[in-house]
N, C-alpha and C positions, 0 to 999 in steps of 0.2 A: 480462706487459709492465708496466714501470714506469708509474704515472700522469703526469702531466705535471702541476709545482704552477701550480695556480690563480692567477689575478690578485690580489692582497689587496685587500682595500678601500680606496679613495681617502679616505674619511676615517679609516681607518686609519693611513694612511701619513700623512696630515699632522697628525695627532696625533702621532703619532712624533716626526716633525718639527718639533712645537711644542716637545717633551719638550726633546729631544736640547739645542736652540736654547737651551730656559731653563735645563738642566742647569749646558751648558755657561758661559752667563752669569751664573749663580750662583755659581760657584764662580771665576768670575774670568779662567777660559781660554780660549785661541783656538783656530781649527780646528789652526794648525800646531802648537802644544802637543799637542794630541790625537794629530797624527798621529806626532808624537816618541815617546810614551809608549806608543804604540799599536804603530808597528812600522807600523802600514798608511800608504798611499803621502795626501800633499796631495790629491790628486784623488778618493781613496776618501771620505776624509773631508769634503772639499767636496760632492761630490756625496749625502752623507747630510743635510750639512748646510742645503742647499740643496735636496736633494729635487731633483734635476735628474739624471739622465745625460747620456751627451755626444749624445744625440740630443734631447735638452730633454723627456722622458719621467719619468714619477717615478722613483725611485732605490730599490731593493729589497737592503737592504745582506743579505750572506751571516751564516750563521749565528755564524760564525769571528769576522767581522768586529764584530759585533753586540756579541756576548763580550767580546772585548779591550774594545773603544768603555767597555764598561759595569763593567771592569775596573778601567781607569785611568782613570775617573770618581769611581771610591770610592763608586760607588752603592749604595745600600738594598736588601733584597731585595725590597723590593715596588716601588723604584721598576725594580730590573733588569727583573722580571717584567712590570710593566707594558709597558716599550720591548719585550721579546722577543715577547709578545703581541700585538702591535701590529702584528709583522711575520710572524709565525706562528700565528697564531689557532688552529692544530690544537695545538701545545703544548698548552695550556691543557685542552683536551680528554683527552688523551692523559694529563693528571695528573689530572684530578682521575677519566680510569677506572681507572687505578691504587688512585689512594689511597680508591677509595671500591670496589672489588674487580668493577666493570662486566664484562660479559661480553665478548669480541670482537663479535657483532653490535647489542649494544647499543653498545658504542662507534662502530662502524661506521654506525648509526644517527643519533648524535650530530653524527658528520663531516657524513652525508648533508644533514644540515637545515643546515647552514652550507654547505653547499656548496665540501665540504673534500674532498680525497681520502681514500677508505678504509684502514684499514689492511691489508683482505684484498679480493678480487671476487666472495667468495660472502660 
């Protein structure tokens, strides 16, 4: 059975949302800019921007969406990694047991203590 993704952190998400907000005012553009270059819809983009869904709820943008956002931004790769991180914290995990050759239950391990889903149930 699939796990169900966890809630992220609320100061996660509005770090995000700090990012995203000074990204985009740094370089000079609006939400609707964004959403032109992005393909994703005025309301996707608002509600990342704004950290609001339409039930006034924080805003957990999808992975897809993330992507693009961080695309046609012309961001850095540490500043991508930072916003994807931000909103998937298992990412991060997930690279660095790769790139440092982790076992499956020590990764599984690592998940555990953030209180991430596993990658496996044993």
């Amino acid at each position: 059975m699939a796990q169900k993704r966890p809630e992220q952190s609320p100061e996660n998400i509005l770090r995000f949302n700090e990012l995203l907000k000074g990204y985009l005012e740094a370089k000079g553009h609006t939400d609707s800019w964004l959403a032109t270059k992005t393909g994703l819809s005025r309301t996707t983009i608002s509600r990342m921007v704004q950290n609001r869904d339409y039930r006034g709820r924080s805003y957990y943008p999808r992975e897809k969406s993330l992507i693009a956002v961080c695309l046609a931004l012309g961001l850095t790769a540490e500043q991508r990694w930072e916003l994807f991180y931000l909103v998937f914290p298992e990412q991060a995990i997930y690279w660095e047991a790769m790139n440092n050759g982790y076992s499956v239950r020590r990764t599984n391990e690592m998940l555990e203590e953030k209180n991430l889903p596993t990658l496996t149930d044993t």
